[in-house]
TIGU-589259 format. One record per residue: residue in one letter; x, y, z negated of N, C-alpha, C in turn. Coordinates in steps of 0.05 Angstrom, whole numbers, padded with zeros to 5 digits, always signed. Layout:
% TIGU-589259
AXYZXYZXYZ;...
//
This chain:
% TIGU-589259
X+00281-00118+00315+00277-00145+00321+00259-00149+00346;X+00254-00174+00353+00234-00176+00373+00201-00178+00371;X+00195-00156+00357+00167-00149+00354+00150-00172+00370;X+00141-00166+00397+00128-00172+00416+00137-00208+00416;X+00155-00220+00414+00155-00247+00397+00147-00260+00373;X+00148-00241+00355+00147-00247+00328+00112-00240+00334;X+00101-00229+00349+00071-00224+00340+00050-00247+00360;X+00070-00252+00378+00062-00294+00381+00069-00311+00368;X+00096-00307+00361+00087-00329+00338+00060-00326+00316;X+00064-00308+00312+00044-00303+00289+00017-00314+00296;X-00002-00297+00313-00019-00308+00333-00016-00345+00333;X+00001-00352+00346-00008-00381+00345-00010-00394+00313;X+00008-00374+00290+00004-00389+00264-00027-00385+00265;X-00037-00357+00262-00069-00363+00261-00091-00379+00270;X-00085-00389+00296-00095-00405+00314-00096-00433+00296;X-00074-00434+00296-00068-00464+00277-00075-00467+00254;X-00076-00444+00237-00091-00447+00198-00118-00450+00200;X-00133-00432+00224-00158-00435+00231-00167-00455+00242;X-00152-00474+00257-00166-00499+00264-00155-00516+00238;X-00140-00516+00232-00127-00536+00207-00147-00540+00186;X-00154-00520+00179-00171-00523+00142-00203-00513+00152;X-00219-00522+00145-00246-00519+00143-00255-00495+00119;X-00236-00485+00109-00249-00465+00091-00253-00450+00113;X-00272-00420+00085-00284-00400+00098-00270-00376+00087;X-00272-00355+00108-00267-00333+00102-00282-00318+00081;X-00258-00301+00059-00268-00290+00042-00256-00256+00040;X-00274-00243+00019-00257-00216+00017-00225-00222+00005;X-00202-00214+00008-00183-00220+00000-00193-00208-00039;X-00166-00216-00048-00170-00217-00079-00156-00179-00086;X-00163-00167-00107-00157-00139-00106-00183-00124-00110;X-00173-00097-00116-00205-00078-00111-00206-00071-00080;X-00227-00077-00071-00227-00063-00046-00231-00032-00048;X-00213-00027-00020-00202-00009-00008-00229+00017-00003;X-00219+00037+00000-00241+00058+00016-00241+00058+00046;X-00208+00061+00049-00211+00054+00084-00207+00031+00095;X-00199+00012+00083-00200-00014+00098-00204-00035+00091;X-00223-00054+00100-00240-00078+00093-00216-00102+00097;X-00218-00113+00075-00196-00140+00075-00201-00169+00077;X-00196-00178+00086-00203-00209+00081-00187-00229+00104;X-00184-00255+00085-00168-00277+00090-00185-00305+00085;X-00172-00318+00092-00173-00353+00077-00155-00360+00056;X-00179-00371+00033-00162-00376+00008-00131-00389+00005;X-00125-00406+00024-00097-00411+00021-00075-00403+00050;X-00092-00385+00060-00069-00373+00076-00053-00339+00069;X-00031-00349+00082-00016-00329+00070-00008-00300+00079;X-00029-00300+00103-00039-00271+00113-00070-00263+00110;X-00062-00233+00110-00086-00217+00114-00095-00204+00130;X-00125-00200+00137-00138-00184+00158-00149-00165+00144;X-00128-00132+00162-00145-00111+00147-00167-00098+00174;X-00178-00088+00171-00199-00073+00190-00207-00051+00180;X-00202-00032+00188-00214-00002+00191-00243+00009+00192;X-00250+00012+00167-00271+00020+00160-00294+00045+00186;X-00320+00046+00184-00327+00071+00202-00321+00090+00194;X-00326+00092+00167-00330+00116+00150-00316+00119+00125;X-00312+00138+00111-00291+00143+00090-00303+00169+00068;X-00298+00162+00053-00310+00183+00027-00296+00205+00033;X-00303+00227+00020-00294+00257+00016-00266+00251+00004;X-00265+00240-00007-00237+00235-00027-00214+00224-00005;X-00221+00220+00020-00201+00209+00038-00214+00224+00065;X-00199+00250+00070-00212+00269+00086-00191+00262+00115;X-00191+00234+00125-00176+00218+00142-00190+00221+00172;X-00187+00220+00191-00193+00202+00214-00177+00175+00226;X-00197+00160+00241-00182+00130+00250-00158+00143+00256;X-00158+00155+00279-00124+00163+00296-00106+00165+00265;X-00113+00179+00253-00083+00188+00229-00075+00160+00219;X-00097+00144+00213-00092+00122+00190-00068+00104+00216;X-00088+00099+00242-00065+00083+00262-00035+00094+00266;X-00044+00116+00269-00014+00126+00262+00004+00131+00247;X+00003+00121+00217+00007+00116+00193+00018+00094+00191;X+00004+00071+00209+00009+00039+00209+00031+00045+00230;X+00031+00057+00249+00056+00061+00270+00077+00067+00259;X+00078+00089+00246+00101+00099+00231+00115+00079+00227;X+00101+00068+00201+00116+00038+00190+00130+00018+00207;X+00115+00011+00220+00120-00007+00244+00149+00004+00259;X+00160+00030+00262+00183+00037+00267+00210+00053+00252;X+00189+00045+00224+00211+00063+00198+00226+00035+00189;X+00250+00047+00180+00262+00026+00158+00249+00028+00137;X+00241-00002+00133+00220-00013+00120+00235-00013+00090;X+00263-00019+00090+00273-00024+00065+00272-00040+00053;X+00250-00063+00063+00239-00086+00044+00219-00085+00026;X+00208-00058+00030+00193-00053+00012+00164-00041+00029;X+00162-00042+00055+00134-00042+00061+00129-00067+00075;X+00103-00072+00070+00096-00097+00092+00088-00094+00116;X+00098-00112+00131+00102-00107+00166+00066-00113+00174;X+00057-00107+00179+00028-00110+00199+00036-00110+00231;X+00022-00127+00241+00030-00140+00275-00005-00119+00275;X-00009-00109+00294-00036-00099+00299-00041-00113+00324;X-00073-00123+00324-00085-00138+00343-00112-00127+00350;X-00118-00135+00384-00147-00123+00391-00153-00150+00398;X-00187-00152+00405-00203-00165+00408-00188-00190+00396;X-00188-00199+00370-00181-00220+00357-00212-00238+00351;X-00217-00265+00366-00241-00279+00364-00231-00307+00346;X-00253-00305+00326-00248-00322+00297-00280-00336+00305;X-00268-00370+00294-00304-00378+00294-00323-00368+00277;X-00347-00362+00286-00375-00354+00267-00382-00371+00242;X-00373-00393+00247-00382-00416+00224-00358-00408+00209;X-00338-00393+00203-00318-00394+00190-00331-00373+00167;X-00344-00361+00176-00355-00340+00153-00369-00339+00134;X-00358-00331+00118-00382-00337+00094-00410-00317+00108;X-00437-00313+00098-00460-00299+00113-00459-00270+00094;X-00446-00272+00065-00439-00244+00049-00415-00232+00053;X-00394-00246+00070-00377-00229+00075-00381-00221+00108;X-00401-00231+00124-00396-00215+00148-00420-00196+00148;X-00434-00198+00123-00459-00176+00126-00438-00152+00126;X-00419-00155+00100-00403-00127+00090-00393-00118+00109;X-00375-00142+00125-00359-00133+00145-00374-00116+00168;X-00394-00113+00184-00419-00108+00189-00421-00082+00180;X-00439-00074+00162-00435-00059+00143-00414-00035+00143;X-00394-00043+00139-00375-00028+00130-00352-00016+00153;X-00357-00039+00182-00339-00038+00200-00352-00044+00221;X-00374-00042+00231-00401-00050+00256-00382-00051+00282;X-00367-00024+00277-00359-00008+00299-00333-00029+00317;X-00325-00048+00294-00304-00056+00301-00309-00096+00301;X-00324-00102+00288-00326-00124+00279-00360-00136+00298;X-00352-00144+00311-00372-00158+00319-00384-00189+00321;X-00411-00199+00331-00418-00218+00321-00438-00225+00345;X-00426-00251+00347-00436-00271+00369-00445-00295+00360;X-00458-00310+00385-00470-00338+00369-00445-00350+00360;X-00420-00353+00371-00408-00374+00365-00387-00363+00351;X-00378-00341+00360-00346-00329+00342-00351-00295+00336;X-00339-00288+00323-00334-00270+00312-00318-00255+00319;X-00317-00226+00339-00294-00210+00354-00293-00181+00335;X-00266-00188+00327-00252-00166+00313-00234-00142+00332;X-00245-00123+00347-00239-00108+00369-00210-00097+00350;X-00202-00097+00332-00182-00080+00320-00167-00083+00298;X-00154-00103+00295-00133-00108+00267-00112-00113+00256;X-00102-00110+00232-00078-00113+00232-00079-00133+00207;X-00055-00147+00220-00043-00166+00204-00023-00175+00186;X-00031-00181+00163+00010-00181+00145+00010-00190+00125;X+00029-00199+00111+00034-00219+00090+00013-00204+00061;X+00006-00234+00050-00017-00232+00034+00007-00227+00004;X+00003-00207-00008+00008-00211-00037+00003-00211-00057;X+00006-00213-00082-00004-00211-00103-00014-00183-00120;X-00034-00172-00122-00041-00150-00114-00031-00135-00147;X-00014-00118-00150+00006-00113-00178-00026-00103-00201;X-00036-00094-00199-00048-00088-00218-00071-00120-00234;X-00074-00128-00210-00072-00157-00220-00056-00177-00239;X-00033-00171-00223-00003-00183-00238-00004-00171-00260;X-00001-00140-00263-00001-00141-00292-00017-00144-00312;X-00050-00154-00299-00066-00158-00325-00056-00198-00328;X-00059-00206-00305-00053-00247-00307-00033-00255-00321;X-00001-00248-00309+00021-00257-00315+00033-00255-00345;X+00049-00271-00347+00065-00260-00378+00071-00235-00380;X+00075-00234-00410+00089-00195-00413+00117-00196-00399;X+00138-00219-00399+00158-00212-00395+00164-00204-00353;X+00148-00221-00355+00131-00218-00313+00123-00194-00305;X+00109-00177-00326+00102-00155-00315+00117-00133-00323;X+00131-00134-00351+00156-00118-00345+00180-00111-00325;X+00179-00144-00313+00195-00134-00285+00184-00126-00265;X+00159-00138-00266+00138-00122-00241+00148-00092-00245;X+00134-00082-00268+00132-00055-00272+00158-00042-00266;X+00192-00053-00280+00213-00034-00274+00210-00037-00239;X+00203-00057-00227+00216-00061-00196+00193-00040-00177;X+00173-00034-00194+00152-00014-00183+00162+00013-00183;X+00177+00020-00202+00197+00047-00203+00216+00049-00176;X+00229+00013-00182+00253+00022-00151+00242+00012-00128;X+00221+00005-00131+00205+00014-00100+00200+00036-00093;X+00178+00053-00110+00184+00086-00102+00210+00094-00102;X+00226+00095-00112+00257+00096-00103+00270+00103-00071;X+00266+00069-00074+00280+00062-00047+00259+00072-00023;X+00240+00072-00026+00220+00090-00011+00222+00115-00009;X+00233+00129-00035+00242+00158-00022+00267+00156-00006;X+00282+00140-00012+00306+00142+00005+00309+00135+00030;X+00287+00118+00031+00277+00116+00065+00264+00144+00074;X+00262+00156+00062+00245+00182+00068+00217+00172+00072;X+00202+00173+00051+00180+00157+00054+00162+00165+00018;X+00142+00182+00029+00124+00184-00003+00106+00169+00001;X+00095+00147-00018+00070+00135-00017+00052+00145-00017;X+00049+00169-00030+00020+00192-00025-00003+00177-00056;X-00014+00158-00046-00026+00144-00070-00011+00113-00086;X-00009+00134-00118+00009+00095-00123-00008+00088-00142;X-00026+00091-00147-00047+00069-00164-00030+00041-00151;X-00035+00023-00182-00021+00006-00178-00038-00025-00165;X-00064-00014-00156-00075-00034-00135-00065-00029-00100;X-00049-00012-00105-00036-00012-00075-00010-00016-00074;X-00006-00035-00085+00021-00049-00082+00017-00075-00085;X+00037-00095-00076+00035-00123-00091+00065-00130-00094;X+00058-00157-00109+00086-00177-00110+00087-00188-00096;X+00109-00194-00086+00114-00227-00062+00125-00250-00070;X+00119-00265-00071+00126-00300-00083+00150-00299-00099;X+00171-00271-00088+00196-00277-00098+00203-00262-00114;X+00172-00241-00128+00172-00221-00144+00183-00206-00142;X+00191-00187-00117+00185-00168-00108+00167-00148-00103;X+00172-00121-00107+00139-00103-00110+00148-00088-00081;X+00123-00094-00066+00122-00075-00043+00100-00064-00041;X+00091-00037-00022+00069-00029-00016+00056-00028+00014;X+00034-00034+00002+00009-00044+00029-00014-00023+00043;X-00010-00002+00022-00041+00014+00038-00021+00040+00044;X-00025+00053+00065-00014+00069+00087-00021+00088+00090;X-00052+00097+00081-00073+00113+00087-00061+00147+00079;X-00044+00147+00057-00031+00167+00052-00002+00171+00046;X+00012+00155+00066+00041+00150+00069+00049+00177+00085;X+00070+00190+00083+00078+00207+00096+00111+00209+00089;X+00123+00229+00111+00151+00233+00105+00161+00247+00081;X+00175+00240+00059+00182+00251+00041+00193+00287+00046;X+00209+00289+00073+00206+00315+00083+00188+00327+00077;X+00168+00320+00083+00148+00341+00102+00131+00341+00066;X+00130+00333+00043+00126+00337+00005+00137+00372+00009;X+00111+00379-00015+00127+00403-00032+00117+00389-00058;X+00150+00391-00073+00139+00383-00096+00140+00402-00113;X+00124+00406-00140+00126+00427-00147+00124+00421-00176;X+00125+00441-00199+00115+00427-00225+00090+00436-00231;X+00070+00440-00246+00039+00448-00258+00055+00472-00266;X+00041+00497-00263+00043+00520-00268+00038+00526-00303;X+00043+00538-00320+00033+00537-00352+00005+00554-00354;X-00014+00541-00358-00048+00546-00365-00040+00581-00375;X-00059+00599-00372-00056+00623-00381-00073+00629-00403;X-00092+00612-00406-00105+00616-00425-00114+00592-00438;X-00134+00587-00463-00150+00560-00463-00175+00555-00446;X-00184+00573-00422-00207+00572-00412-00193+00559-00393;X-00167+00569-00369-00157+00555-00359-00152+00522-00371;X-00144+00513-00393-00131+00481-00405-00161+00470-00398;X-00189+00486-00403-00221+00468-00409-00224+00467-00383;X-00222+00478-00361-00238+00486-00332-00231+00462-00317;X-00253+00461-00306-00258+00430-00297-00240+00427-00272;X-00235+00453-00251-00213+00454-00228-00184+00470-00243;X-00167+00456-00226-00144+00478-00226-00141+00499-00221;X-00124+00512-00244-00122+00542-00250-00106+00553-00233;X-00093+00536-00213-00069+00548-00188-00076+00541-00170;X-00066+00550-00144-00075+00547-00120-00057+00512-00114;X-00064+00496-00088-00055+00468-00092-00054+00472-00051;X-00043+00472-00038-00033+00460-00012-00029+00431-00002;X-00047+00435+00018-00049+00405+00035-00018+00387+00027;X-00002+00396+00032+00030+00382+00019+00042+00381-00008;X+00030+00401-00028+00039+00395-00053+00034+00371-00057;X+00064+00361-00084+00056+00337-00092+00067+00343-00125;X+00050+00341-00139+00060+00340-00178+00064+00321-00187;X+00092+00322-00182+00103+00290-00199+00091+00284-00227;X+00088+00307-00238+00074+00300-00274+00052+00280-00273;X+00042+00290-00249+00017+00273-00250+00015+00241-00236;X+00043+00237-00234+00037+00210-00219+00042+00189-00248;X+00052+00204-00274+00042+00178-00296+00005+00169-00302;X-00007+00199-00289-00037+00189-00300-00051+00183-00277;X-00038+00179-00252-00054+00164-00228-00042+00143-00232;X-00014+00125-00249-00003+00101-00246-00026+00087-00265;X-00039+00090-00277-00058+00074-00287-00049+00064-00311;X-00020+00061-00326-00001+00042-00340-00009+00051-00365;X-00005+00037-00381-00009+00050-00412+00001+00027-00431;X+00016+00040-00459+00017+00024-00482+00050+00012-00476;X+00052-00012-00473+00078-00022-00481+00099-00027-00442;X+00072-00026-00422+00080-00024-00404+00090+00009-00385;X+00076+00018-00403+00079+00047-00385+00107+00058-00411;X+00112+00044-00432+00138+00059-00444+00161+00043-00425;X+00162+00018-00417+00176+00009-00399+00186+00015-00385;X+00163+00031-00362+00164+00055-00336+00185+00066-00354;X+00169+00088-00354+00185+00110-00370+00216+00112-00376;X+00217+00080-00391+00252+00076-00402+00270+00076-00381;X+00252+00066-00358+00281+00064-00333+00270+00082-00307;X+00244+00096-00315+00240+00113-00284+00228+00135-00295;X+00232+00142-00303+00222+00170-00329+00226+00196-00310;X+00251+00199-00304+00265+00221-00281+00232+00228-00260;X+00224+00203-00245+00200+00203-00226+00181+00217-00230;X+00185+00227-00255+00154+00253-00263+00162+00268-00263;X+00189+00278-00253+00206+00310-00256+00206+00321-00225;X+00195+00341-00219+00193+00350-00191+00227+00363-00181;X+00246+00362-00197+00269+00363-00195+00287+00338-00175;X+00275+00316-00196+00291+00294-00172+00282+00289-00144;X+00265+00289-00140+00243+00297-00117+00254+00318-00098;X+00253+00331-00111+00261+00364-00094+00299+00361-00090;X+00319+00348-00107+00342+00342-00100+00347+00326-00081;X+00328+00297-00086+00331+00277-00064+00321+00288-00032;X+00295+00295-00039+00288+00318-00008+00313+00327+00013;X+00321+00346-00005+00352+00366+00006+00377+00352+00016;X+00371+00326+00005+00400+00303+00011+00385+00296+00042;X+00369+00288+00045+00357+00277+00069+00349+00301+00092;X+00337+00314+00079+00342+00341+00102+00370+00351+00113;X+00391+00347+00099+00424+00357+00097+00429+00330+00122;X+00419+00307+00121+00427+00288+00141+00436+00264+00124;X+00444+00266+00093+00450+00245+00080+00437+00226+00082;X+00457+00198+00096+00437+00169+00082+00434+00157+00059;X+00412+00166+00047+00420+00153+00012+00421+00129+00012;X+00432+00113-00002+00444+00090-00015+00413+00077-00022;X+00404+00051-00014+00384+00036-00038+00404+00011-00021;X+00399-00016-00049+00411-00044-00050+00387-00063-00055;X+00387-00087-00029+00367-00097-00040+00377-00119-00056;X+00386-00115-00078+00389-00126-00098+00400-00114-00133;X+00397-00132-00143+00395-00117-00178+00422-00105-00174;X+00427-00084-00186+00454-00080-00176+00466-00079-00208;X+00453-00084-00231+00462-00089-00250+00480-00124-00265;X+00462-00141-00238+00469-00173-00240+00482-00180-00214;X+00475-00164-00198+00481-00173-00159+00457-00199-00160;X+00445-00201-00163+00422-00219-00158+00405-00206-00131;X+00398-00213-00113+00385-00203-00091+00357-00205-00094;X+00344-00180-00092+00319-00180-00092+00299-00184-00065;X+00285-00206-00063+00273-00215-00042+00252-00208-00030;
//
C-alpha cells in the first residue's frame, strides 16, 4: 500500500483528536509492558508505544532488535493478524494534555526518549497503531459465550501466524487483543521472530525424581528452542476456557505440527490461511 500516505493521514488524524477533545493522556488499559510504555486518550482509537531505556534480565533485548522487530512487521504479510504501527520521530503533544502521574512514569521509564518542555511534550521516537481490546481483559469482562470465541480465534491466530512464517515468541494472553469486530490479533513484537529460524523440540523425560524437583532444567535449552508443551502453561487459560483451547487447538502443544509446518515453508510452500470462518464463510474482520 502507500505507507508514506497512510502515515499522513494518520498524523493529521492525531493533530485533529488532540485539538478536538480536552481529555488527558492516560496509560493505555492492559498490564503494562517491560519494554514498552503505552498510552493514549480515553476515547481515541490509537496508541502510543515508546521504548523503554531499560529492560529486565527476563528480556535480554537491545533498542536496535526490538526496532527491527517492528520493521519486520511493517514488511511481512501481516495476515490480518498483526497490527500495523506507522513509527514516528520527534512527535510534539501539548504539556497540558498530560496527566502529571503519567509523564512522571513516562520520564521515568523512557527519559531518553520522552521529553519535556514548558509548553509540549517531544516524543523523539514512536510508534503508532490501532488501540484494542487487550484479550486477557476480554476474557475476564465479556460473556462466557464472547470469550469462547475470543479464545478458539486465539488458536487461529497463532495459526495463521505460523503460516505467515511468523512465531510470536511470547503468547501470554495480555499480548494480544480484539478489534471491534472481534478479531484476535497480536501487538507486542519484542519476541516475534521467523518461524524458520524455531527449533522446536519436545521436553526430554526427567531421569530421575531429583531431576522432576530441581528448580532449572534437567536438559540443555538453545537461544532458538521453542517447547510447544509449554505454551499451555505460559497461555495463562484454565478451567472451562482452556478445555475450549484444547478442543479445537490441542495439536499447538505437539512439537510435531510445528516442526511439519516449518518443513512446508522451508520446501517454499505457501500455506493456505482464510480470513474467514471457513466453517460458515463468515469473514473475519
Amino acid at each position: 500500500g502507500y505507507n508514506k500516505h497512510g502515515k499522513t493521514e494518520l498524523y493529521c488524524n492525531l493533530v485533529a483528536e488532540v485539538e478536538r477533545t480536552r481529555e488527558q493522556f492516560i496509560v493505555a488499559p492492559g498490564q503494562r509492558g517491560l519494554v514498552m510504555a503505552v498510552f493514549t486518550l480515553p476515547s481515541y482509537e490509537w496508541v502510543y508505544k515508546v521504548i523503554k531505556d531499560s529492560f529486565p534480565s527476563s528480556k535480554p533485548l537491545t533498542r536496535r532488535e526490538i526496532m527491527d522487530r517492528y520493521r519486520l512487521v511493517l514488511h511481512h504479510d501481516r495476515v490480518g493478524r498483526l497490527v500495523d504501527y506507522q513509527e514516528f520521530e520527534d512527535l510534539a503533544l501539548p504539556r497540558e494534555r498530560f496527566d502529571d502521574h503519567l509523564l512522571e512514569e513516562l520520564v521515568a521509564v523512557a527519559g531518553k526518549t520522552v521529553q519535556v518542555e514548558t509548553e509540549r511534550v517531544v516524543v523523539r521516537h514512536a510508534y503508532v497503531g490501532r488501540r484494542v481490546y487487550p484479550l486477557d481483559l476480554f476474557l475476564r469482562e465479556r460473556s462466557e459465550e464472547e470469550a469462547e470465541e475470543a479464545v478458539i480465534d486465539w488458536g487461529q491466530c497463532l495459526r495463521d501466524l505460523a503460516a505467515a512464517n511468523i512465531f510470536a515468541g511470547d503468547t501470554l494472553t495480555k499480548n494480544f487483543g480484539v478489534t471491534r469486530h472481534g478479531r484476535v490479533v497480536f501487538y507486542d513484537y519484542d519476541e516475534l521472530r521467523p518461524l524458520t529460524e524455531c527449533t522446536f523440540r519436545r521436553i526430554p523425560p526427567a531421569r530421575d525424581d531429583f531431576d522432576e524437583l530441581a528448580d532449572q532444567p534437567w536438559f540443555s535449552i538453545a537461544e532458538s528452542d521453542v517447547f510447544p508443551e509449554e505454551l499451555e502453561r505460559f497461555m495463562g487459560l484454565s478451567g472451562h476456557l482452556r478445555d475450549v483451547f484444547i478442543e479445537h487447538h490441542g495439536e499447538l502443544f505437539d512439537a510435531a505440527w510445528w516442526q511439519d509446518l516449518q518443513t512446508r515453508l522451508q520446501q517454499g510452500e505457501l500455506v493456505d490461511f482464510f480470513p474467514y470462518n471457513r466453517s460458515d464463510g463468515r469473514r473475519s474482520h
